[in-house]
PDB file with SEQRES, HELIX, SHEET and CRYST1 records, atoms N, CA, C and O in Angstrom:
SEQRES   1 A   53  UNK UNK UNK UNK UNK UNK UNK UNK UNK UNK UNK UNK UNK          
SEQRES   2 A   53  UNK UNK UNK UNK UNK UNK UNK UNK UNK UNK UNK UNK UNK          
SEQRES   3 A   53  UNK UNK UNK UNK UNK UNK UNK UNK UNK UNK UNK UNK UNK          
SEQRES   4 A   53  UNK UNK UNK UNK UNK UNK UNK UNK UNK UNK UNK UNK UNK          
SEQRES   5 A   53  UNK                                                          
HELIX    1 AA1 UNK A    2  UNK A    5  1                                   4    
HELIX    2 AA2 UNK A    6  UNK A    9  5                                   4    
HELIX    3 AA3 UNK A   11  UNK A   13  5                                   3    
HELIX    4 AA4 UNK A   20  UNK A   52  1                                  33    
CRYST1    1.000    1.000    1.000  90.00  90.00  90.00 P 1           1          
ATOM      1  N   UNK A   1       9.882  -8.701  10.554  1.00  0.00           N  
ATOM      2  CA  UNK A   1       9.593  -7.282  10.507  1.00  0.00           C  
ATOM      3  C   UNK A   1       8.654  -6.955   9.352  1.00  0.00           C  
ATOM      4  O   UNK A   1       8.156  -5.840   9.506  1.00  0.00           O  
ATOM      5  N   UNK A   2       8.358  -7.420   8.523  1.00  0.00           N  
ATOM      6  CA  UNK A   2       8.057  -7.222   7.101  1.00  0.00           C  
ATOM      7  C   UNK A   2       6.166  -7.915   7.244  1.00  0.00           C  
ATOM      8  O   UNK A   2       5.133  -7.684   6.615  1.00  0.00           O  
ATOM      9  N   UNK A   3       6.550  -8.872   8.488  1.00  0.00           N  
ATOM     10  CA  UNK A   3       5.062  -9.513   8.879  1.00  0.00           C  
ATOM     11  C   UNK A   3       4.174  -8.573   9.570  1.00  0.00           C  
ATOM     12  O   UNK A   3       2.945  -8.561   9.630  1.00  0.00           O  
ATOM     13  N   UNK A   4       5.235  -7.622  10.187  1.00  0.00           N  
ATOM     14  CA  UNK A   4       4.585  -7.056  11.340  1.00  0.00           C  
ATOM     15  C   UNK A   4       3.837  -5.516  10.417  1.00  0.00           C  
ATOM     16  O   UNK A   4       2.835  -4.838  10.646  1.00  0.00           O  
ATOM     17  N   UNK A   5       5.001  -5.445   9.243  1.00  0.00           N  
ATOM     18  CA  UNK A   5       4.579  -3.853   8.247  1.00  0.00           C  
ATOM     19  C   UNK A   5       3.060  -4.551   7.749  1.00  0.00           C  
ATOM     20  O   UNK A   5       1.965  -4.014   7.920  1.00  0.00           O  
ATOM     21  N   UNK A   6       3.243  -5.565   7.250  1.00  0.00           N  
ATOM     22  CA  UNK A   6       2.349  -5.794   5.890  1.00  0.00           C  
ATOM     23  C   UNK A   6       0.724  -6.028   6.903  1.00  0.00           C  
ATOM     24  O   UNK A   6      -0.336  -6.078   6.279  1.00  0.00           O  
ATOM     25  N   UNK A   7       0.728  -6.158   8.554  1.00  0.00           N  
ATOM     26  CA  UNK A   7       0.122  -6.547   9.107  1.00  0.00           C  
ATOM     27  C   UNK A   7      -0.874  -5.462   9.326  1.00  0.00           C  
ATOM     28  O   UNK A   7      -1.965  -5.747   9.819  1.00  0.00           O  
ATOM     29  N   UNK A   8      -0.634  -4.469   9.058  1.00  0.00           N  
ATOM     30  CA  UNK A   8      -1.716  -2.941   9.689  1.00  0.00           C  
ATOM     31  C   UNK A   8      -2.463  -2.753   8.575  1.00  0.00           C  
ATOM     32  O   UNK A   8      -3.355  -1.914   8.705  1.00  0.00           O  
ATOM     33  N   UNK A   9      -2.337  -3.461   7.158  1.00  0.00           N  
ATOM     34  CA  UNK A   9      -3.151  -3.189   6.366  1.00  0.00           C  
ATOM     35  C   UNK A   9      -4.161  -4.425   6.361  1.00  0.00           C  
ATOM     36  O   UNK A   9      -4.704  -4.788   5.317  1.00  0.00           O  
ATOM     37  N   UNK A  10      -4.384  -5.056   7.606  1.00  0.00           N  
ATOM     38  CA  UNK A  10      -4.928  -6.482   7.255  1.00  0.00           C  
ATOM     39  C   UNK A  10      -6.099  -5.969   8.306  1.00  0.00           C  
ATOM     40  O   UNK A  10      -5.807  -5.352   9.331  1.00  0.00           O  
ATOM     41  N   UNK A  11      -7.310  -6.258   7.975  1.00  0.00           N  
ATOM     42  CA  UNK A  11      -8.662  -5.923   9.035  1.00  0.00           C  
ATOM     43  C   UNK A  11      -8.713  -6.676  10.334  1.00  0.00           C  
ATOM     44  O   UNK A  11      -8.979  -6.302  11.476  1.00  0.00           O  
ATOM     45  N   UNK A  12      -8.358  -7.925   9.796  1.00  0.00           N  
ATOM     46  CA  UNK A  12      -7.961  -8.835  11.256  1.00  0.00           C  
ATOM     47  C   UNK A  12      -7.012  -8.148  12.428  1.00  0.00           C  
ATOM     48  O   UNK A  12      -7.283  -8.419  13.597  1.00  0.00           O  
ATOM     49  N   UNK A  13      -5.943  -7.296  12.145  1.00  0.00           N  
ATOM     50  CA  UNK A  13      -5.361  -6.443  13.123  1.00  0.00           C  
ATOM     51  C   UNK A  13      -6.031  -5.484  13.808  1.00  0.00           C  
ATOM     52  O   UNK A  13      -5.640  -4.959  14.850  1.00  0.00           O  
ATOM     53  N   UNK A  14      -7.380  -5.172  13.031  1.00  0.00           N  
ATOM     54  CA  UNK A  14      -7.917  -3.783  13.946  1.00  0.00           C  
ATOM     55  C   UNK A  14      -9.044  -4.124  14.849  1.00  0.00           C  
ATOM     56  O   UNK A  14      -9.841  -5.002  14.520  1.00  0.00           O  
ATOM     57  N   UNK A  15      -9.157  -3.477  15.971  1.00  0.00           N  
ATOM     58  CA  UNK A  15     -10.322  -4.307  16.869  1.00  0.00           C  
ATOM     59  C   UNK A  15     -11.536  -3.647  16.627  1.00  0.00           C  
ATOM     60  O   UNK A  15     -11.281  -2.570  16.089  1.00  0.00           O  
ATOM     61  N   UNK A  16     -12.577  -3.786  16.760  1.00  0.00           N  
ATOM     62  CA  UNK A  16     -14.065  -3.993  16.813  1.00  0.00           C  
ATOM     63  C   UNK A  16     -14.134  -2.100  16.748  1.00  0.00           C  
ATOM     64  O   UNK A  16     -14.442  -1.279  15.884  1.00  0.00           O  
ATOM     65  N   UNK A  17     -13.818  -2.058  17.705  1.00  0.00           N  
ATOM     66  CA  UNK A  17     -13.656  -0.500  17.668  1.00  0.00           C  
ATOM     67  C   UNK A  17     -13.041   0.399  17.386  1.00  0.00           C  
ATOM     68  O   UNK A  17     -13.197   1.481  17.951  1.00  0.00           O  
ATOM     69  N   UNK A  18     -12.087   0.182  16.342  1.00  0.00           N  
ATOM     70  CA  UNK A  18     -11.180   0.852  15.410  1.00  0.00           C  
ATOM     71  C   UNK A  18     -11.779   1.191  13.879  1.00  0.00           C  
ATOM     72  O   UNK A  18     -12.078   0.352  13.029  1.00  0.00           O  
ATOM     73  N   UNK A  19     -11.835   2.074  13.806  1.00  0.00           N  
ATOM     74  CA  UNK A  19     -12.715   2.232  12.311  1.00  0.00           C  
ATOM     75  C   UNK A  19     -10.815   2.763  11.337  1.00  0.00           C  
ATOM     76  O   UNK A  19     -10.256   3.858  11.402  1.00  0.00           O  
ATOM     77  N   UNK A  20     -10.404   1.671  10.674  1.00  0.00           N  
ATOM     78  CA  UNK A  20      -9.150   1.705   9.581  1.00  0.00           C  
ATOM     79  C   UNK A  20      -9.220   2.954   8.935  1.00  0.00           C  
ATOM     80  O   UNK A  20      -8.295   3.759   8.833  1.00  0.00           O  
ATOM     81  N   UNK A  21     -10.691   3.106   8.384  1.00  0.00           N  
ATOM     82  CA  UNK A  21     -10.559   4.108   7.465  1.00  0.00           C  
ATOM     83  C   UNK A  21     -10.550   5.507   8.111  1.00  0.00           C  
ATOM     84  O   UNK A  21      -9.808   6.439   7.802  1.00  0.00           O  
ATOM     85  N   UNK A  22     -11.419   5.493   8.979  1.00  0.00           N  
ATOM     86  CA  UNK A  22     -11.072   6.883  10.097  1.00  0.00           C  
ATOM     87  C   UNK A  22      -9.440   7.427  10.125  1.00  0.00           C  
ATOM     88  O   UNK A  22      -9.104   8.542   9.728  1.00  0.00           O  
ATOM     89  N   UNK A  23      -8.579   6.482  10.635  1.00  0.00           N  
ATOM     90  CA  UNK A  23      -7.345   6.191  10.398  1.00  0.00           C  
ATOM     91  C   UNK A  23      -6.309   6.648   9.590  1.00  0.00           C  
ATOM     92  O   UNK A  23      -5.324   7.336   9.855  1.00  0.00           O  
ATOM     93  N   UNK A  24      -6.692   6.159   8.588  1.00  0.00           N  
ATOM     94  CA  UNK A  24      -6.247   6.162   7.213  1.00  0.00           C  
ATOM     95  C   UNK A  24      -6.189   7.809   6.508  1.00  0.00           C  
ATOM     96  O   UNK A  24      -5.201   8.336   5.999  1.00  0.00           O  
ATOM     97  N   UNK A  25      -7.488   8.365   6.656  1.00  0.00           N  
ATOM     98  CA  UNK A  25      -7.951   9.672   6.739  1.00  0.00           C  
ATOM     99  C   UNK A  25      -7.761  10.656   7.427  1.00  0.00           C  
ATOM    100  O   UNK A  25      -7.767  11.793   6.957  1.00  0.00           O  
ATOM    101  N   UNK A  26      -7.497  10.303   9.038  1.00  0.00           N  
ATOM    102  CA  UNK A  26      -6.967  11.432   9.252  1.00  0.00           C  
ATOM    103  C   UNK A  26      -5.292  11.746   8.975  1.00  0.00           C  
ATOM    104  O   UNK A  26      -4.693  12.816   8.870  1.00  0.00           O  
ATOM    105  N   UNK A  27      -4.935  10.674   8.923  1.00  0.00           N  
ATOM    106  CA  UNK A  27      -3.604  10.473   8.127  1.00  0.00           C  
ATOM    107  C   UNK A  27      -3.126  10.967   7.296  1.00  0.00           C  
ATOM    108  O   UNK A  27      -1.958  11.352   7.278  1.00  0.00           O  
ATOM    109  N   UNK A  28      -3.929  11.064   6.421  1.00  0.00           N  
ATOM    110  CA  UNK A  28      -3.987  11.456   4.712  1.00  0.00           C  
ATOM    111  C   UNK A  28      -3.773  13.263   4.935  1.00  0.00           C  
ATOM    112  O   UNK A  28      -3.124  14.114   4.327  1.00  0.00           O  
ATOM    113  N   UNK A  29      -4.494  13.283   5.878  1.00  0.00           N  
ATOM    114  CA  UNK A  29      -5.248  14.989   6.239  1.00  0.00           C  
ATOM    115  C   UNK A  29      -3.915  15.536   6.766  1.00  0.00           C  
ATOM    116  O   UNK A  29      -3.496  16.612   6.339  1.00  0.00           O  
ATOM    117  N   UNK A  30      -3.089  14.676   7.878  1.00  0.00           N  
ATOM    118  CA  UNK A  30      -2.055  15.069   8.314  1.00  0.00           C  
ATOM    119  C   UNK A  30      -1.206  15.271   7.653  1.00  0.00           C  
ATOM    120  O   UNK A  30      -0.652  16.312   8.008  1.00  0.00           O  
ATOM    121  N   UNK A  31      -0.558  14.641   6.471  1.00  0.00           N  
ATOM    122  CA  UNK A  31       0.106  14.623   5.489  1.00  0.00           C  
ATOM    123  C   UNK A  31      -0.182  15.840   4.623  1.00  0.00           C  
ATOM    124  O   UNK A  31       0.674  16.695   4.399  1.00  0.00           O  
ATOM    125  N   UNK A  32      -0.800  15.861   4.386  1.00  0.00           N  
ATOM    126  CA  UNK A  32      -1.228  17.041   3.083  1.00  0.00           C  
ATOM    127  C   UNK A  32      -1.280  18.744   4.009  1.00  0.00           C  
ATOM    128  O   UNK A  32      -0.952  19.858   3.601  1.00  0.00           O  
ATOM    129  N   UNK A  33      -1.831  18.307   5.346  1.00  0.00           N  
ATOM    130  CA  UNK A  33      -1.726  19.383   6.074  1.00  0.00           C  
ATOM    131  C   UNK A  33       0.213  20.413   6.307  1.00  0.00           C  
ATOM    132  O   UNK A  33       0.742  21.524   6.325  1.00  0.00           O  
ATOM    133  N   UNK A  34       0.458  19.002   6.421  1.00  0.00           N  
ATOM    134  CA  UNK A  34       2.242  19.011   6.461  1.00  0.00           C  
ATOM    135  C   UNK A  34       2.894  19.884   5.578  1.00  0.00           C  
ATOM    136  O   UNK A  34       3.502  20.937   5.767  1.00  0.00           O  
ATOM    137  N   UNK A  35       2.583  19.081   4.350  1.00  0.00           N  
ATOM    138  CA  UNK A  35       3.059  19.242   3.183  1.00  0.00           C  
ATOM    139  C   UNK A  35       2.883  20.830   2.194  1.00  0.00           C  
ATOM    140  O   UNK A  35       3.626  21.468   1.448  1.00  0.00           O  
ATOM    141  N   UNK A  36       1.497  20.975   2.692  1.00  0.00           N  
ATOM    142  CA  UNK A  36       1.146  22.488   2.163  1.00  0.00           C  
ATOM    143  C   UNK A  36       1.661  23.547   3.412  1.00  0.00           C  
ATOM    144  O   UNK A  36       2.351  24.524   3.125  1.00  0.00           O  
ATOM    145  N   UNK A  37       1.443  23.390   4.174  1.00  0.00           N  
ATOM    146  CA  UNK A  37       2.384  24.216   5.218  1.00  0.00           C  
ATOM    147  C   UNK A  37       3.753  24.226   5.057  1.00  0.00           C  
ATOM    148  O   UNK A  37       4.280  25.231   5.533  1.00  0.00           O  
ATOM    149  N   UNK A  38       4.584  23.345   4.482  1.00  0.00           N  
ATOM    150  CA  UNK A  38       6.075  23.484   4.294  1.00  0.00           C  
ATOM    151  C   UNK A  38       6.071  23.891   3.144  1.00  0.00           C  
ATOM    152  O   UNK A  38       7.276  24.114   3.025  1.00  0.00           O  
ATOM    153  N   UNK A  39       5.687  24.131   2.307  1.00  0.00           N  
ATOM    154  CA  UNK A  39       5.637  24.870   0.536  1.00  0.00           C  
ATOM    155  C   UNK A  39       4.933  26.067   1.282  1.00  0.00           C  
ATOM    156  O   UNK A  39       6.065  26.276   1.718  1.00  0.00           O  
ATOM    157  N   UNK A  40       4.221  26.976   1.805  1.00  0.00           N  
ATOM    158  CA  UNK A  40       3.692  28.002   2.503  1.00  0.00           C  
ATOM    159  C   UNK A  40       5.171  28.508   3.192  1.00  0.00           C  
ATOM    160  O   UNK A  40       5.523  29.617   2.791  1.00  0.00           O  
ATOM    161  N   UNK A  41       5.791  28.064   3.855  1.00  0.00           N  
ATOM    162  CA  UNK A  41       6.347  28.576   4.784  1.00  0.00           C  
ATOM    163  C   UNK A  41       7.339  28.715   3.806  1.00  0.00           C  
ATOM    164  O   UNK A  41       7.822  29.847   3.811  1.00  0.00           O  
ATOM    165  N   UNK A  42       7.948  27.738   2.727  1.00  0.00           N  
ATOM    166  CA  UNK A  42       9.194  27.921   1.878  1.00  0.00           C  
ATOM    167  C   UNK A  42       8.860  29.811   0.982  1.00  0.00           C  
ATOM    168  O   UNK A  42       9.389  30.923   0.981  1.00  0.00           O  
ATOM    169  N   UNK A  43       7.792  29.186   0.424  1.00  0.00           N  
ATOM    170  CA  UNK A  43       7.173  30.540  -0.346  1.00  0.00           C  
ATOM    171  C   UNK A  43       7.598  31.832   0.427  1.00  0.00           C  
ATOM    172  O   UNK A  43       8.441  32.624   0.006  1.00  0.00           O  
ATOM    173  N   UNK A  44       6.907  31.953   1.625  1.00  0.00           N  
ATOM    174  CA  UNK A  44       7.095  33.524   2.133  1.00  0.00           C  
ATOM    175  C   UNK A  44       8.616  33.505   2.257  1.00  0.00           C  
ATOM    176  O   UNK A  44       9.278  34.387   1.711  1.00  0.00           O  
ATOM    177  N   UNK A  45       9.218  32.481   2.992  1.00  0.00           N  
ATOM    178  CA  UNK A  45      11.177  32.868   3.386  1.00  0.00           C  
ATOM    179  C   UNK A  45      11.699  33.479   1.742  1.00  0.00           C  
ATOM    180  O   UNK A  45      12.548  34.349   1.547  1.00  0.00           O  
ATOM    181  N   UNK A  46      10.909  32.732   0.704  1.00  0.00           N  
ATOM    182  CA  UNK A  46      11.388  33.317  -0.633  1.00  0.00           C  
ATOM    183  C   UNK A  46      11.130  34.576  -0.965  1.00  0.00           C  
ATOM    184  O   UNK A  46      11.962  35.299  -1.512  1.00  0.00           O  
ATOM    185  N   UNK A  47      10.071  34.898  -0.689  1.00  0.00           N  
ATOM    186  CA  UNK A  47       9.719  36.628  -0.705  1.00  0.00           C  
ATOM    187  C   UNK A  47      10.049  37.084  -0.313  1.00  0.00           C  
ATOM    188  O   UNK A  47      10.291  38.164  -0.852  1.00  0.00           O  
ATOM    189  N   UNK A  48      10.471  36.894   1.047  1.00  0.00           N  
ATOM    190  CA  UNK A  48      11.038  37.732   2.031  1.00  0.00           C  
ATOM    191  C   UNK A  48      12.431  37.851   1.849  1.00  0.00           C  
ATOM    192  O   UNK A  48      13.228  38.722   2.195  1.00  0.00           O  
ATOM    193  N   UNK A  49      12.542  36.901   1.298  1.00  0.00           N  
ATOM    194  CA  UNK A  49      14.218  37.097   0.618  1.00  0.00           C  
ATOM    195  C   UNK A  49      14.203  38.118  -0.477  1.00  0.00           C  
ATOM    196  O   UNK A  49      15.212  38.814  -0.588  1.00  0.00           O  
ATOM    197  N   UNK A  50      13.311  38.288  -1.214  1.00  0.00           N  
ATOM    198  CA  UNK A  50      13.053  38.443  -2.271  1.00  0.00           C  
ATOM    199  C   UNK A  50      13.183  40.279  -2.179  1.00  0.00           C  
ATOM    200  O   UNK A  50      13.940  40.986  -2.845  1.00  0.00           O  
ATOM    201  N   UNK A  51      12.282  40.671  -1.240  1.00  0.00           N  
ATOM    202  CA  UNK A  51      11.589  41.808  -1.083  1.00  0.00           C  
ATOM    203  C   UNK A  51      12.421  42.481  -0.199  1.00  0.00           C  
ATOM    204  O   UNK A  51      12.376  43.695  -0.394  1.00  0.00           O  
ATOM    205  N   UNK A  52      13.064  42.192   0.578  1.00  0.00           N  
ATOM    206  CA  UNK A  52      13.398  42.342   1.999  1.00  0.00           C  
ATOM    207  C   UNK A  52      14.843  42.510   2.371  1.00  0.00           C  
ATOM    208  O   UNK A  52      15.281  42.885   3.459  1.00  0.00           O  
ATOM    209  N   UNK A  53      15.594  42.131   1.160  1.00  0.00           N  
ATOM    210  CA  UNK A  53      16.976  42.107   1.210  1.00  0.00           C  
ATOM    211  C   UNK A  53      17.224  42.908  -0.433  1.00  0.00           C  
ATOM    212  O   UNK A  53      18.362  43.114  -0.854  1.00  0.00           O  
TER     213      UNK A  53                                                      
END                                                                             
């Protein structure tokens, strides 16, 4: 299992027409996209707690 993790960071796994870093990036994008949307969404429930009650 540990062959198969360490294996997606190896260039030999990706084919001819896979660009890794494309990959990698939109990845990154997804993550951060995630991440600031769940601190956004925490923020307003806090105001709204805040203001609203």
């Amino acid at each position: 299992m540990a062959d198969a993790k360490n294996e997606v960071f190896e260039a030999e796994a990706w084919g001819k027409e896979m660009e890794p870093e494309g990959h990698f990036g939109t990845w990154d994008g997804f993550v951060a996209l995630t991440k600031w949307g769940t601190v956004s969404v925490i923020v307003i429930l806090v105001l709204m707690g805040i203001f609203l009650l």
